[in-house]
PyMOL CGO cylinders between C-alpha atoms (Angstrom):
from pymol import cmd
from pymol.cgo import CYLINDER

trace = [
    CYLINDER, 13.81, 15.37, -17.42, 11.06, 14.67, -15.06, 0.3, 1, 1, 1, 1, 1, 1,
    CYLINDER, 11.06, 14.67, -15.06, 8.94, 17.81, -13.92, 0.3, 1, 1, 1, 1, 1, 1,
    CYLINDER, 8.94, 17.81, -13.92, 8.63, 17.83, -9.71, 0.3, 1, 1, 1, 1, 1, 1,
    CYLINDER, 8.63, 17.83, -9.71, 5.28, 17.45, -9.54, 0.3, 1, 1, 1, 1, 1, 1,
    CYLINDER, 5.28, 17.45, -9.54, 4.78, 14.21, -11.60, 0.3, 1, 1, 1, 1, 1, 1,
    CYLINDER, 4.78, 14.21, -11.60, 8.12, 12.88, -9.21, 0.3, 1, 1, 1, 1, 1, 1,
    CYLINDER, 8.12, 12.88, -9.21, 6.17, 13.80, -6.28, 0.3, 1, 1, 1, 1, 1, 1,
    CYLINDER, 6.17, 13.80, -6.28, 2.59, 12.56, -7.74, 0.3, 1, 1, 1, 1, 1, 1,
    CYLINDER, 2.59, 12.56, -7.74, 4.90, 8.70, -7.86, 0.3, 1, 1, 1, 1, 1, 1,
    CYLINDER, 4.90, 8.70, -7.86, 5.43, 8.93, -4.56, 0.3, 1, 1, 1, 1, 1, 1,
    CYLINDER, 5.43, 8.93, -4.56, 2.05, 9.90, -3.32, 0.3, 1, 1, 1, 1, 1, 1,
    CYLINDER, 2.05, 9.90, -3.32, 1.05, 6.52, -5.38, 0.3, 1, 1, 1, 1, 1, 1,
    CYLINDER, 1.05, 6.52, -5.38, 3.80, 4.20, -4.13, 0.3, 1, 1, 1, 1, 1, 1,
    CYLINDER, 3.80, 4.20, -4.13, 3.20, 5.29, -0.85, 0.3, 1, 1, 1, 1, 1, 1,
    CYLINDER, 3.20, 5.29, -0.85, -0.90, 5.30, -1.33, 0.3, 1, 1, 1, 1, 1, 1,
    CYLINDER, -0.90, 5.30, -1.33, -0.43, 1.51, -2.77, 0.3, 1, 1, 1, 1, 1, 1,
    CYLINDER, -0.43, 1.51, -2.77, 2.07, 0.36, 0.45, 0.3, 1, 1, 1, 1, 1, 1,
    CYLINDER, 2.07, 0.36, 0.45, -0.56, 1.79, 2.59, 0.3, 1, 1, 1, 1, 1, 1,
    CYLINDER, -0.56, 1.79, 2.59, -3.00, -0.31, 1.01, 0.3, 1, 1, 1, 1, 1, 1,
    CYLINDER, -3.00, -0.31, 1.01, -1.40, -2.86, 0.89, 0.3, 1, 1, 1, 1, 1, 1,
    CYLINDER, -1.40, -2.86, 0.89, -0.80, -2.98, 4.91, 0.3, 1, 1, 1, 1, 1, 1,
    CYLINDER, -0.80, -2.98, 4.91, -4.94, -2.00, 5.27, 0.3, 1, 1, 1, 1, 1, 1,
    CYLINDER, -4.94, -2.00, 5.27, -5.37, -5.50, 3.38, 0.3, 1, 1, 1, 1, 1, 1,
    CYLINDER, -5.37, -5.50, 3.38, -3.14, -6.98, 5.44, 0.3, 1, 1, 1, 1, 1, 1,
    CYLINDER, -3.14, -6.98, 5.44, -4.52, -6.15, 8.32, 0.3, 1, 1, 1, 1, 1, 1,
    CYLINDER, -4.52, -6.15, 8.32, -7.77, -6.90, 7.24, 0.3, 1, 1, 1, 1, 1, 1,
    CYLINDER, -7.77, -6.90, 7.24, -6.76, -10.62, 5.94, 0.3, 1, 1, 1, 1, 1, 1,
    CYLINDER, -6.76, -10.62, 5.94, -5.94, -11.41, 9.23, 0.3, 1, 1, 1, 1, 1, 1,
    CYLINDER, -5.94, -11.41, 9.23, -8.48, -10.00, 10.96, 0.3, 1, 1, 1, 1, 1, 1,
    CYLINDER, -8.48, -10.00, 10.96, -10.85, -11.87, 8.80, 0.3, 1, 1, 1, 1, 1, 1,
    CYLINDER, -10.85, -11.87, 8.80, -9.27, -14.82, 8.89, 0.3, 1, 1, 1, 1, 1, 1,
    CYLINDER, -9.27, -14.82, 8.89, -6.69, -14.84, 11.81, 0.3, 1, 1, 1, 1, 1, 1,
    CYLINDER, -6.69, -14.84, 11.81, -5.87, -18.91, 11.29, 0.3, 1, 1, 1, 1, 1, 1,
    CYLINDER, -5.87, -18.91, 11.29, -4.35, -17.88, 7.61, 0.3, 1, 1, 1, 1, 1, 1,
    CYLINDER, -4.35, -17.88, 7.61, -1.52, -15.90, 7.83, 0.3, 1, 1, 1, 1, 1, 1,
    CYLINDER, -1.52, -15.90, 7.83, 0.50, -16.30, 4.87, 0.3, 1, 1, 1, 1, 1, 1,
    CYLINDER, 0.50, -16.30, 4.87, 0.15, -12.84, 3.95, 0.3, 1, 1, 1, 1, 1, 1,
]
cmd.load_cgo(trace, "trace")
Protein backbone atom coordinates (compact mmCIF):
# COMPACT_ATOMS: atom_id res chain seq x y z
CA UNK A 1 0.00 0.00 0.00
CA UNK A 2 1.50 3.23 -0.97
CA UNK A 3 0.98 6.20 1.58
CA UNK A 4 -0.47 9.58 -0.48
CA UNK A 5 2.18 11.59 0.10
CA UNK A 6 5.09 9.45 -1.30
CA UNK A 7 2.32 8.92 -4.57
CA UNK A 8 2.15 12.55 -4.78
CA UNK A 9 6.06 13.23 -3.98
CA UNK A 10 6.40 10.72 -7.70
CA UNK A 11 4.57 12.98 -9.37
CA UNK A 12 6.11 16.18 -8.24
CA UNK A 13 9.46 14.29 -9.61
CA UNK A 14 8.12 12.99 -12.93
CA UNK A 15 6.69 16.13 -13.56
CA UNK A 16 9.96 18.18 -12.11
CA UNK A 17 12.18 15.79 -14.56
CA UNK A 18 9.63 16.45 -17.87
CA UNK A 19 9.99 20.02 -17.05
CA UNK A 20 13.56 19.69 -17.22
CA UNK A 21 13.75 17.97 -19.68
CA UNK A 22 11.76 20.63 -22.03
CA UNK A 23 14.22 23.61 -20.21
CA UNK A 24 17.13 21.49 -21.93
CA UNK A 25 15.42 21.34 -24.83
CA UNK A 26 14.87 24.55 -25.25
CA UNK A 27 18.14 25.45 -24.35
CA UNK A 28 19.86 22.87 -26.97
CA UNK A 29 18.35 24.66 -29.54
CA UNK A 30 18.83 27.87 -28.56
CA UNK A 31 22.45 27.12 -28.25
CA UNK A 32 22.78 25.46 -31.14
CA UNK A 33 19.69 26.14 -33.42
CA UNK A 34 21.43 24.15 -36.66
CA UNK A 35 21.21 20.74 -34.38
CA UNK A 36 17.95 19.77 -33.73
CA UNK A 37 17.82 16.22 -33.12
CA UNK A 38 16.63 16.66 -29.75
Amino acid sequence: MIKPIIKFLLILKLKNGLKLKIRLKVYYRKVSPIEETF
